[in-house]
ZADO-1210 file (C-alpha; in nm, 4 decimals, padded with zeros to 6 digits):
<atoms>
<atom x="-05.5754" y="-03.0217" z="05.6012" code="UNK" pos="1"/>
<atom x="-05.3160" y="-02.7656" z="05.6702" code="UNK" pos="2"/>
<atom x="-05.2443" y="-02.4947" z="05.3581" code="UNK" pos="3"/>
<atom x="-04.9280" y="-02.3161" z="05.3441" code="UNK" pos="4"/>
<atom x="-04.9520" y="-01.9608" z="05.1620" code="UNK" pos="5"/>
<atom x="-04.6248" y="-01.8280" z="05.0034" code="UNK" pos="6"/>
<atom x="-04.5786" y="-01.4212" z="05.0486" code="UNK" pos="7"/>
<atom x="-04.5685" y="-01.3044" z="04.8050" code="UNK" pos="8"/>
<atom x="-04.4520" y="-00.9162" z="04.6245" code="UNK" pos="9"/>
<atom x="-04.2838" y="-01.0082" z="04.3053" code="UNK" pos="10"/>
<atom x="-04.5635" y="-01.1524" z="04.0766" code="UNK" pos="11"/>
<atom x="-04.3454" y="-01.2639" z="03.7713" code="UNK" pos="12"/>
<atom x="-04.1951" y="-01.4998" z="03.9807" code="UNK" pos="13"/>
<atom x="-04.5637" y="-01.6826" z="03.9869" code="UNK" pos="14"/>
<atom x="-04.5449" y="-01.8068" z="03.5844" code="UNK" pos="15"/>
<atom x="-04.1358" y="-01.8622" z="03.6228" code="UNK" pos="16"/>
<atom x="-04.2425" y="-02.1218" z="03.9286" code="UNK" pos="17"/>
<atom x="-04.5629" y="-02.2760" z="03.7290" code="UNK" pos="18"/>
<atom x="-04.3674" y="-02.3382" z="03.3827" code="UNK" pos="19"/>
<atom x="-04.1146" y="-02.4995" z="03.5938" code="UNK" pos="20"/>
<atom x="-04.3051" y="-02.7172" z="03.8252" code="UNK" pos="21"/>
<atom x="-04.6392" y="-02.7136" z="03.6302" code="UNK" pos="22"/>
<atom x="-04.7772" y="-02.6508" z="04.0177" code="UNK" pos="23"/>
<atom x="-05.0358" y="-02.3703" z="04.1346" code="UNK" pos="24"/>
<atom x="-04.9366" y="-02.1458" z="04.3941" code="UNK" pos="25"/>
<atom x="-05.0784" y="-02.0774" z="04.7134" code="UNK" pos="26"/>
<atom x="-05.0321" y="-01.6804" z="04.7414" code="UNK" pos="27"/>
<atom x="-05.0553" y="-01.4770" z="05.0400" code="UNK" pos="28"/>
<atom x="-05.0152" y="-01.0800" z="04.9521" code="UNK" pos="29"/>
<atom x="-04.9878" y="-00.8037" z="05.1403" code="UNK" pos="30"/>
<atom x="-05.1886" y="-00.4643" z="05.1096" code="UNK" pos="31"/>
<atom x="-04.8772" y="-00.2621" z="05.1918" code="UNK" pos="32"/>
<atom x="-04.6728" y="-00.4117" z="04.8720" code="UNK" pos="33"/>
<atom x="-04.9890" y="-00.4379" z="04.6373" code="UNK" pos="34"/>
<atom x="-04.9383" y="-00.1892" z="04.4225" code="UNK" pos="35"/>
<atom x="-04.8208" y="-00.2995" z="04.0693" code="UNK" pos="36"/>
<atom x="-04.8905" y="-00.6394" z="04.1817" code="UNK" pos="37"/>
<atom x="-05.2139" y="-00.7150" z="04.2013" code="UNK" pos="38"/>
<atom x="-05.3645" y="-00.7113" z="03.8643" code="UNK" pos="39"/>
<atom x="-05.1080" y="-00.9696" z="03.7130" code="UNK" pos="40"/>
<atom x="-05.2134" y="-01.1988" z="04.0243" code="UNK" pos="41"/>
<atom x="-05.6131" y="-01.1382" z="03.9665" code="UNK" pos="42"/>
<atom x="-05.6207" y="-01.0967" z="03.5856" code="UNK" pos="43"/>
<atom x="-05.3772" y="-01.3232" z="03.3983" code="UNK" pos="44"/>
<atom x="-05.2533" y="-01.5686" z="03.6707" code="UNK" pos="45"/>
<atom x="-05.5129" y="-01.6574" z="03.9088" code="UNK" pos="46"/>
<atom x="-05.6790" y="-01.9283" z="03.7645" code="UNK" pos="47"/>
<atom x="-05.4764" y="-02.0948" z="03.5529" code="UNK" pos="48"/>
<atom x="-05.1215" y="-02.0478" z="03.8356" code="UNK" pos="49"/>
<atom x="-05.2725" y="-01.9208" z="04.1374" code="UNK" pos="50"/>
<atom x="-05.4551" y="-02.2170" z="04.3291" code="UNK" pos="51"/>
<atom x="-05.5699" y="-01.9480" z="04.6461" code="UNK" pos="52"/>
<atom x="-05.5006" y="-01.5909" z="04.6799" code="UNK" pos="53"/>
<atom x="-05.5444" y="-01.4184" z="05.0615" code="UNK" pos="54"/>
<atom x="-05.4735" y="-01.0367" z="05.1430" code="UNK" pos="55"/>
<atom x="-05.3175" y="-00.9268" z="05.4356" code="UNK" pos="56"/>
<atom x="-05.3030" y="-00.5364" z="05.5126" code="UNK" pos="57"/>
<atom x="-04.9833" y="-00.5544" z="05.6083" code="UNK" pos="58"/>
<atom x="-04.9469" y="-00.4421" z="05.9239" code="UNK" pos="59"/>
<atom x="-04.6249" y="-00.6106" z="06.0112" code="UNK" pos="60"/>
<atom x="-04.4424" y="-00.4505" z="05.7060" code="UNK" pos="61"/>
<atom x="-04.5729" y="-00.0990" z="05.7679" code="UNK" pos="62"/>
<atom x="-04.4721" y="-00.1470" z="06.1502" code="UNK" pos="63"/>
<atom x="-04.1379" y="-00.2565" z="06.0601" code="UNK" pos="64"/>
<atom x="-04.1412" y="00.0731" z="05.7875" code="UNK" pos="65"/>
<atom x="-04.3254" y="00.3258" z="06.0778" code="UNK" pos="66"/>
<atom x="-04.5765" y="00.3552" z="05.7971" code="UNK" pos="67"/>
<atom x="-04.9522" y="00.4737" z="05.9390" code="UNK" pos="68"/>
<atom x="-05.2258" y="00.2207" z="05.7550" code="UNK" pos="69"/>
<atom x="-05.5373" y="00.3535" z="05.6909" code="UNK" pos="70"/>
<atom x="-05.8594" y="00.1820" z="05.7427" code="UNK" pos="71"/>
<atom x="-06.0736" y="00.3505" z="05.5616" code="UNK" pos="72"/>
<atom x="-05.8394" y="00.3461" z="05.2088" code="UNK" pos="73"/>
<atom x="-05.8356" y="-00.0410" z="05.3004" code="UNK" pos="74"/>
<atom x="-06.2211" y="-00.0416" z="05.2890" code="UNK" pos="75"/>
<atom x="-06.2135" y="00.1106" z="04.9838" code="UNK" pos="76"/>
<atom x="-05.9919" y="-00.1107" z="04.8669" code="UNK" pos="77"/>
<atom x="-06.2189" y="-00.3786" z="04.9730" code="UNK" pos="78"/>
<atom x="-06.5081" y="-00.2747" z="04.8496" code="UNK" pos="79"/>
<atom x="-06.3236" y="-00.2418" z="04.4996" code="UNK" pos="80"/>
<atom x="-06.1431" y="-00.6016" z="04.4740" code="UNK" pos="81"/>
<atom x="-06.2363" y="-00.7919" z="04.7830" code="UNK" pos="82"/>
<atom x="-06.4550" y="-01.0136" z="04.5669" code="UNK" pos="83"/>
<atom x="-06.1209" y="-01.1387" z="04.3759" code="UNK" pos="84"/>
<atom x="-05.9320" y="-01.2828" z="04.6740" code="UNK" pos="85"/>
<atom x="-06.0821" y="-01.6391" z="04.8406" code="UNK" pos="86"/>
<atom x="-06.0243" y="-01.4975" z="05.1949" code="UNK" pos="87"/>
<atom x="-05.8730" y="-01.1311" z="05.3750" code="UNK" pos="88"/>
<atom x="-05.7547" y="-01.0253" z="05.6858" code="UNK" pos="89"/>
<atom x="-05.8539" y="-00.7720" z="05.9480" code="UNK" pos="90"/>
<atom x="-05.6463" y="-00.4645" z="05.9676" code="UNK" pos="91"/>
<atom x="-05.4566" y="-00.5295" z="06.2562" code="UNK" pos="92"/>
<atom x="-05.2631" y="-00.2139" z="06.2872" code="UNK" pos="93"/>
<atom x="-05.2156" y="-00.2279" z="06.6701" code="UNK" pos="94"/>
<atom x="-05.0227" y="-00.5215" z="06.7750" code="UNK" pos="95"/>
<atom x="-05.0752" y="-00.4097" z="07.1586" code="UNK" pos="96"/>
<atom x="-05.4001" y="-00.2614" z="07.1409" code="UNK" pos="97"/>
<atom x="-05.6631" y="-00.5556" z="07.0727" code="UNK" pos="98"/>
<atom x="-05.9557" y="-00.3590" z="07.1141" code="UNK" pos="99"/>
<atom x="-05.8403" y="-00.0537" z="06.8779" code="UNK" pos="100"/>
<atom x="-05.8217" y="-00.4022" z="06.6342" code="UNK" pos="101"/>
<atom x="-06.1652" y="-00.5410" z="06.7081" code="UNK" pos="102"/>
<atom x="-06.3259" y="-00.1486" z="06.6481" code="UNK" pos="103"/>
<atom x="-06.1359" y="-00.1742" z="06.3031" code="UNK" pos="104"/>
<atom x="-06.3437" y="-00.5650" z="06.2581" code="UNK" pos="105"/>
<atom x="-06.6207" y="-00.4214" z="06.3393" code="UNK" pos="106"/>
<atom x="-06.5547" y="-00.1220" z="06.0905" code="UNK" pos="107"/>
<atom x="-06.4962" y="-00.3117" z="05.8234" code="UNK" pos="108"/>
<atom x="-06.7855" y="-00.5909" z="05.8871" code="UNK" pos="109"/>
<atom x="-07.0571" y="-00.2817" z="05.8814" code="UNK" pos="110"/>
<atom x="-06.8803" y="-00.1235" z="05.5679" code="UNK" pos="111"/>
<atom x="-06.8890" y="-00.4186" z="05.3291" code="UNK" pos="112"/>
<atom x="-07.1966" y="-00.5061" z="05.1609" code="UNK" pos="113"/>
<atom x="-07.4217" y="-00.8128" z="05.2512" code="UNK" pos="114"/>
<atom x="-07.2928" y="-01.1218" z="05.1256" code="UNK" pos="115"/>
<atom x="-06.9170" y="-00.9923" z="05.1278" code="UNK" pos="116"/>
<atom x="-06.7363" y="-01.2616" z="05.2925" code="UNK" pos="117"/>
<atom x="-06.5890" y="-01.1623" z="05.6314" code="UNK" pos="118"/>
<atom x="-06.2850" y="-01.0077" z="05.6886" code="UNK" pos="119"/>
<atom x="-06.0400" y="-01.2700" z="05.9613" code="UNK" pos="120"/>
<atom x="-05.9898" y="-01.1474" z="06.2647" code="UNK" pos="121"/>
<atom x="-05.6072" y="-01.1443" z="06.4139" code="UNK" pos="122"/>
<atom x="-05.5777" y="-01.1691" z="06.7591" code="UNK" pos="123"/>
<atom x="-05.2808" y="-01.0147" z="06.9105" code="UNK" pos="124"/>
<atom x="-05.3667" y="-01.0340" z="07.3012" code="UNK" pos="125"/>
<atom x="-05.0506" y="-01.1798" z="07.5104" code="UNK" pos="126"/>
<atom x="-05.1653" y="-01.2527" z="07.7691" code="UNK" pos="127"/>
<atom x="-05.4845" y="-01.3945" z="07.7715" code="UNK" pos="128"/>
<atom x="-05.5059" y="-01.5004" z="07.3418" code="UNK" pos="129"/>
<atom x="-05.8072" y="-01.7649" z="07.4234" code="UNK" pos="130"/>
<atom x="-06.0360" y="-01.4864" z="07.5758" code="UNK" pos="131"/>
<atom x="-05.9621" y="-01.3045" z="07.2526" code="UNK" pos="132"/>
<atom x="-06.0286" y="-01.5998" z="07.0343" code="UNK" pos="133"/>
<atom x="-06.3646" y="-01.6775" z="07.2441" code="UNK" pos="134"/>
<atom x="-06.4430" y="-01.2737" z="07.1657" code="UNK" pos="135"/>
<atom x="-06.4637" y="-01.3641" z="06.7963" code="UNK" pos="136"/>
<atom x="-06.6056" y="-01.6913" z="06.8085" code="UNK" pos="137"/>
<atom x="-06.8851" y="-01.5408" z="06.9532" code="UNK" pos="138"/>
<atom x="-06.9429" y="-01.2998" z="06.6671" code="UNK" pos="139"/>
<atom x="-07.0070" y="-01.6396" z="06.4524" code="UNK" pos="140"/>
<atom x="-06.5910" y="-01.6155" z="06.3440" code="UNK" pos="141"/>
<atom x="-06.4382" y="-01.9767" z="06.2421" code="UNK" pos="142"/>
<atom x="-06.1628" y="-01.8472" z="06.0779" code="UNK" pos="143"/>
<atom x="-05.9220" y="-01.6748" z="06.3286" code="UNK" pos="144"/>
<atom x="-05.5872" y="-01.5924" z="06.2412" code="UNK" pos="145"/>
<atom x="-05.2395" y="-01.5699" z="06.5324" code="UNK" pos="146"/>
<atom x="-05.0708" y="-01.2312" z="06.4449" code="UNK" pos="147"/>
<atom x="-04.6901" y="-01.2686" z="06.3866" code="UNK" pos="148"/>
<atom x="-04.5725" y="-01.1393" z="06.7408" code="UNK" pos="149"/>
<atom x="-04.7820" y="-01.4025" z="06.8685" code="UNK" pos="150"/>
<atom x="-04.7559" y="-01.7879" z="06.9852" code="UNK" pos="151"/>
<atom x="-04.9614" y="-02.0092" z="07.1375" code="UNK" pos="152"/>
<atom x="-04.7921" y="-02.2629" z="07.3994" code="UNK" pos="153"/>
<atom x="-04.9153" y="-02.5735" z="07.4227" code="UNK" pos="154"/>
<atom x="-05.2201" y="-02.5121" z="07.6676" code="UNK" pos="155"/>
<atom x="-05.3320" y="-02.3020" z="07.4731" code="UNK" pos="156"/>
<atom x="-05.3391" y="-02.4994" z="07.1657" code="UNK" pos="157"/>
<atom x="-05.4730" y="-02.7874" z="07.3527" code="UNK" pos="158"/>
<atom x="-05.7869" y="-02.5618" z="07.5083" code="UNK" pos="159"/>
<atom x="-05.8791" y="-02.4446" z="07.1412" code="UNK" pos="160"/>
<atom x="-05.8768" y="-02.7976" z="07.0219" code="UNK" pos="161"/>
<atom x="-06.1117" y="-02.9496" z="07.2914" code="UNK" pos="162"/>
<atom x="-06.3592" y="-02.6187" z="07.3237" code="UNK" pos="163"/>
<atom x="-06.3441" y="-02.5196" z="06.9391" code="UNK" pos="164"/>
<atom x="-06.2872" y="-02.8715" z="06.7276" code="UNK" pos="165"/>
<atom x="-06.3682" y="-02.6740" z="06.4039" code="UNK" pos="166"/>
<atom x="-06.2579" y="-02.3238" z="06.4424" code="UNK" pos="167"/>
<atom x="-06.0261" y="-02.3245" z="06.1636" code="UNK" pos="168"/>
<atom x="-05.6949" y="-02.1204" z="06.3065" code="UNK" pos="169"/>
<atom x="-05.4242" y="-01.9528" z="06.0430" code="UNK" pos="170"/>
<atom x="-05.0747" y="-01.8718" z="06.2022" code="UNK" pos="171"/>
<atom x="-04.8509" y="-01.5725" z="06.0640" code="UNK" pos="172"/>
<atom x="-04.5186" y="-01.5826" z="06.0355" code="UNK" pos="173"/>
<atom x="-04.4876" y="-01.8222" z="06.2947" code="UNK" pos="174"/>
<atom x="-04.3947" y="-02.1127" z="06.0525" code="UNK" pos="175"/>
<atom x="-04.1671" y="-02.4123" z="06.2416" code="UNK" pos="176"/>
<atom x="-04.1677" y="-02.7329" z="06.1823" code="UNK" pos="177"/>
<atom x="-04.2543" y="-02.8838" z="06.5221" code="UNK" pos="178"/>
<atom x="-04.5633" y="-02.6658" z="06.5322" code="UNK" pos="179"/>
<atom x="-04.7175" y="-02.7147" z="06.1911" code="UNK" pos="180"/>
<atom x="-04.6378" y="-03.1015" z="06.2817" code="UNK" pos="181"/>
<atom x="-04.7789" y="-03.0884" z="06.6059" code="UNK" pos="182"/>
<atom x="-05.1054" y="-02.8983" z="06.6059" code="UNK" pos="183"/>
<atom x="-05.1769" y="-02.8674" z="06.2385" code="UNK" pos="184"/>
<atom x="-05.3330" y="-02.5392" z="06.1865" code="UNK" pos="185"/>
<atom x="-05.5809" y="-02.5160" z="05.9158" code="UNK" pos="186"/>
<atom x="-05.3461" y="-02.2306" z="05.7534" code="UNK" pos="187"/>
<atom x="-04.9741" y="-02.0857" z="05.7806" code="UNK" pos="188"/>
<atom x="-04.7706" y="-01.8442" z="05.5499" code="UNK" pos="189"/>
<atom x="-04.4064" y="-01.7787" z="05.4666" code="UNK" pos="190"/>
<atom x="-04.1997" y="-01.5238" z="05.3392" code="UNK" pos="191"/>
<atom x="-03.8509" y="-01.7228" z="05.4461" code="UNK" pos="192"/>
<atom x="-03.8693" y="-01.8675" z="05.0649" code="UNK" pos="193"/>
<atom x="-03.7501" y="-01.5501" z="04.9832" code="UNK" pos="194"/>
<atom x="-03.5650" y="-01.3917" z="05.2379" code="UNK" pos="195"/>
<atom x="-03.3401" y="-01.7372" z="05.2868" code="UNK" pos="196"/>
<atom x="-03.2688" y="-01.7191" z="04.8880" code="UNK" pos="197"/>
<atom x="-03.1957" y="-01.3631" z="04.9273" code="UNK" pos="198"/>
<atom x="-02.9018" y="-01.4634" z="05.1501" code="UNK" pos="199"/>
<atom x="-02.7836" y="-01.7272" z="04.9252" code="UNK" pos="200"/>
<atom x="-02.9539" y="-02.0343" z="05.0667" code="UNK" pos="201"/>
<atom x="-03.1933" y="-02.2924" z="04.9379" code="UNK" pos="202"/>
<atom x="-03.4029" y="-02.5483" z="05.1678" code="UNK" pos="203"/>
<atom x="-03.3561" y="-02.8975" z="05.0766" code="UNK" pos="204"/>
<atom x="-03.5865" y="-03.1964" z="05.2665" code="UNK" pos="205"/>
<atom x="-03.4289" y="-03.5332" z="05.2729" code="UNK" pos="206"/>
<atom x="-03.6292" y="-03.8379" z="05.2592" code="UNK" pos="207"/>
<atom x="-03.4455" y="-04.0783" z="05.4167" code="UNK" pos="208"/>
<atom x="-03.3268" y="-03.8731" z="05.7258" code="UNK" pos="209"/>
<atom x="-03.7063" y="-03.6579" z="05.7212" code="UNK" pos="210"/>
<atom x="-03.5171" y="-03.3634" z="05.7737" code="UNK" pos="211"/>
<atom x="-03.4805" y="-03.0492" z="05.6502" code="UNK" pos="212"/>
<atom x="-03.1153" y="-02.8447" z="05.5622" code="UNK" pos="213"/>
<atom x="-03.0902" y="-02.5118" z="05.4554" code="UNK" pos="214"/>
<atom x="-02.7735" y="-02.5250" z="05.2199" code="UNK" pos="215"/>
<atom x="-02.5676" y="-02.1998" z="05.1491" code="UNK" pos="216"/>
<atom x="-02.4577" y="-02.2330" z="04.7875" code="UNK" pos="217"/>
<atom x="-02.1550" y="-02.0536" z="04.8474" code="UNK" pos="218"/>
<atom x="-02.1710" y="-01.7274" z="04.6015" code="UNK" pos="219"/>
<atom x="-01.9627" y="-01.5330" z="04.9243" code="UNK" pos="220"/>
<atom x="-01.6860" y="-01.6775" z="05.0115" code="UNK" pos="221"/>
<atom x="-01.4817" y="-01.6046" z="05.3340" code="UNK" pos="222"/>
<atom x="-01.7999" y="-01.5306" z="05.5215" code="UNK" pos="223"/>
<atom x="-01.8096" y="-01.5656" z="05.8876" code="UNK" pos="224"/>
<atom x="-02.1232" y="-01.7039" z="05.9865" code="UNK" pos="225"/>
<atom x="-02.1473" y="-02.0669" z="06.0640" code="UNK" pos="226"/>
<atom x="-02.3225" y="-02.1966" z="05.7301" code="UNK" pos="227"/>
<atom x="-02.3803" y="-02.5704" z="05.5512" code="UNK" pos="228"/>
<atom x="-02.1934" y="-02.4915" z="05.2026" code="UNK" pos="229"/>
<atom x="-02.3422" y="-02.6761" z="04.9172" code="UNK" pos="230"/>
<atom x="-01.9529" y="-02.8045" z="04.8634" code="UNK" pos="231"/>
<atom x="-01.9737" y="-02.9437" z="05.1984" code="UNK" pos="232"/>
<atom x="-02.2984" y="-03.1116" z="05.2447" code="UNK" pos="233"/>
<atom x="-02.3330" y="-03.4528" z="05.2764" code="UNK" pos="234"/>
<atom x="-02.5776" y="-03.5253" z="05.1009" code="UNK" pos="235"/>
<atom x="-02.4571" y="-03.3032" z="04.7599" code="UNK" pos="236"/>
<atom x="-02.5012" y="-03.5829" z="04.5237" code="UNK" pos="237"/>
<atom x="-02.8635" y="-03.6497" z="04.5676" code="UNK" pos="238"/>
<atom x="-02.9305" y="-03.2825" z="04.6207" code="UNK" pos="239"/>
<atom x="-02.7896" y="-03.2356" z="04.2918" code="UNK" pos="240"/>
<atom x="-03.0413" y="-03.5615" z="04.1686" code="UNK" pos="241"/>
<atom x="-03.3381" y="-03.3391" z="04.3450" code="UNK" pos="242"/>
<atom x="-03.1988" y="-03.0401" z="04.1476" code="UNK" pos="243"/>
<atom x="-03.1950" y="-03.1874" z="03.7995" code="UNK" pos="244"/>
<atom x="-03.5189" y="-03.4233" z="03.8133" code="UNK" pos="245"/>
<atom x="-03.6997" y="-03.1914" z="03.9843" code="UNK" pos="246"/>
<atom x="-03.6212" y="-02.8794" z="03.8271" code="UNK" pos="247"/>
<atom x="-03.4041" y="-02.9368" z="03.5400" code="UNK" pos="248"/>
<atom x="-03.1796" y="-02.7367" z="03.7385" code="UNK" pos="249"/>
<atom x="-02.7886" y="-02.7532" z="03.7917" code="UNK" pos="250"/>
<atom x="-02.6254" y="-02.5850" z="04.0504" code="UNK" pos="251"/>
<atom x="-02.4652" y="-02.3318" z="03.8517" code="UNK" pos="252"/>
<atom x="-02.8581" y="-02.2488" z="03.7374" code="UNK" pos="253"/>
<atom x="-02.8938" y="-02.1270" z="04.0897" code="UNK" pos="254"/>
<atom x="-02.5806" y="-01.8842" z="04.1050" code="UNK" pos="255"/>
<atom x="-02.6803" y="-01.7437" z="03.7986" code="UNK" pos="256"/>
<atom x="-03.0525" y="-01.6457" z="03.9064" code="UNK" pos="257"/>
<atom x="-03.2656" y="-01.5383" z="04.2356" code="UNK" pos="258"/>
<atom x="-03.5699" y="-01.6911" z="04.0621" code="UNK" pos="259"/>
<atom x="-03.4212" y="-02.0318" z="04.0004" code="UNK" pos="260"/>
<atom x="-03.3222" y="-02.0047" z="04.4039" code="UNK" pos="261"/>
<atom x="-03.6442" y="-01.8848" z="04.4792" code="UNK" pos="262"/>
<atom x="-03.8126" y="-02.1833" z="04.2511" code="UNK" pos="263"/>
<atom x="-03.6475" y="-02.4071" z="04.4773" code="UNK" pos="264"/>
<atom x="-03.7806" y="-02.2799" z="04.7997" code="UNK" pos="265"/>
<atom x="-04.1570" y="-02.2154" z="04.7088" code="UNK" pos="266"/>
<atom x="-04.1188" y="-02.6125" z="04.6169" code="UNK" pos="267"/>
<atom x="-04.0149" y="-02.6635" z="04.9482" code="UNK" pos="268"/>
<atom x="-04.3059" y="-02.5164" z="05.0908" code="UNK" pos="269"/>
<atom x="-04.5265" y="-02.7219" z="04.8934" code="UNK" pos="270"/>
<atom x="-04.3615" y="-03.0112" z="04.9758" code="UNK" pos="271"/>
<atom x="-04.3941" y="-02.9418" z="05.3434" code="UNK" pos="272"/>
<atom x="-04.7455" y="-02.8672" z="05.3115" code="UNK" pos="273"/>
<atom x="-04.7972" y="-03.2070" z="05.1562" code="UNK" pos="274"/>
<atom x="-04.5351" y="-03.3663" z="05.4431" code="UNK" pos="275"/>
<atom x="-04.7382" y="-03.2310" z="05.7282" code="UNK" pos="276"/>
<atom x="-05.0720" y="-03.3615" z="05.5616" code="UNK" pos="277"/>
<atom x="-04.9516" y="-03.7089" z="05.4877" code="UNK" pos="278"/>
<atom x="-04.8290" y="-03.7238" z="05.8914" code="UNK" pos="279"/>
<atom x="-05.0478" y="-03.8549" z="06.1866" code="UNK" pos="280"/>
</atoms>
């Protein structure tokens, strides 16, 4: 079974998407945007909204942000609310440096009291990433995750399948369609539900062609780029069906709010998730 996690920094928008869709989210959040955040997630929504919630330290926003992370506040943090989330990541700080990432494993594995389940490694080495996946497997690690500036080709793939059956892998950022389809990882995560609703877009799956459109709705006109307007799409009428039975939504809801386009887009997710289970 492959589980998508949503990235996620804004957590009203997790009771807005459950009194909507009545659906439980899967929420990946990051260490670097936690602040404010994380006691609505842990304290009034997890059980009830939240179906799994996994922290990532962020590395990839504080690179992008030339913001130093520090491992021993994120032990601390740990050590304080580790127990609340169902899995967490490694801080991997160094996306060129894979040892200065395993010392920081190792760090955090002898900080964390007995029974605290393990921290996932990342692996970030390009060019060798199986010899760094073997490295953790041999610590007793079935739950390896593909940093975000990493991708595994096909030999790759194909070597972890036949040597390591039941390693469980989780793949950040890296989320396509042919690859989710393909080689089914146990685990993926997304931020694009955001970031394409921040640019005016909503994803839209249609059955009968099993394809996916990303549909600009149009709220900037005489732009340049080479976009699918909502006004122009094909298949507008039963987008608008998918809208209203699926939402209650019309498509004036969406120009009025980020959170109804955002709404939309974590419910694509889902439904992907549940597209690439149902698949051979």
């Amino acid at each position: 079974m492959t589980k998508i996690y949503c990235v996620i920094d804004q957590a009203d928008i997790i009771p807005y998407y459950h009194k909507i869709t009545g659906q439980k989210m899967r929420v990946l959040i990051s260490y670097f945007y936690i602040k404010g955040q994380i006691y609505k997630m842990i304290c009034k929504y997890k059980n009830d909204m939240i179906e799994e919630i996994i922290l990532d330290c962020g590395a990839y926003s504080a690179r992008n942000g030339n913001i130093a992370l520090s491992i021993s506040e994120y032990t601390k943090y740990l050590l304080m609310y580790g127990h609340h989330f169902d899995h967490c990541f490694n801080m991997d700080d160094d996306f060129l440096n894979p040892d200065h990432n395993f010392t920081n494993q190792v760090f955090l594995e002898n900080a964390l009291p007995e029974g605290f389940r393990r921290p996932i490694p990342v692996i970030h080495d390009s060019e060798n990433p199986f010899e760094e996946i073997e490295i953790y497997v041999d610590q007793g690690h079935d739950y390896i995750a593909v940093g975000s500036n990493k991708k595994l080709d096909y030999d790759t793939w194909s070597k972890i399948k036949d040597q390591y059956p039941d390693l469980r892998l989780h793949m950040f950022g890296n989320l396509n369609r042919k690859m989710l389809f393909k080689h089914k990882p146990y685990s993926a995560d997304s931020a694009s539900w955001a970031h394409n609703a921040g640019f005016g877009s909503i994803f839209y799956y249609h059955p009968g062609e099993d394809k996916e459109y990303n549909i600009y709705l149009g709220e900037m006109e005489n732009t340049e780029d080479k976009k699918l307007y909502f006004s122009d799409f094909k298949y507008k009428k039963e987008l608008r069906e998918h809208l209203h039975n699926t939402f209650k939504f019309e498509y004036e809801d969406l120009l009025k709010s980020s959170y109804n386009k955002w709404v939309v887009n974590l419910h694509y997710f889902r439904q992907l998730e549940d597209l690439v289970n149902a698949s051979k």
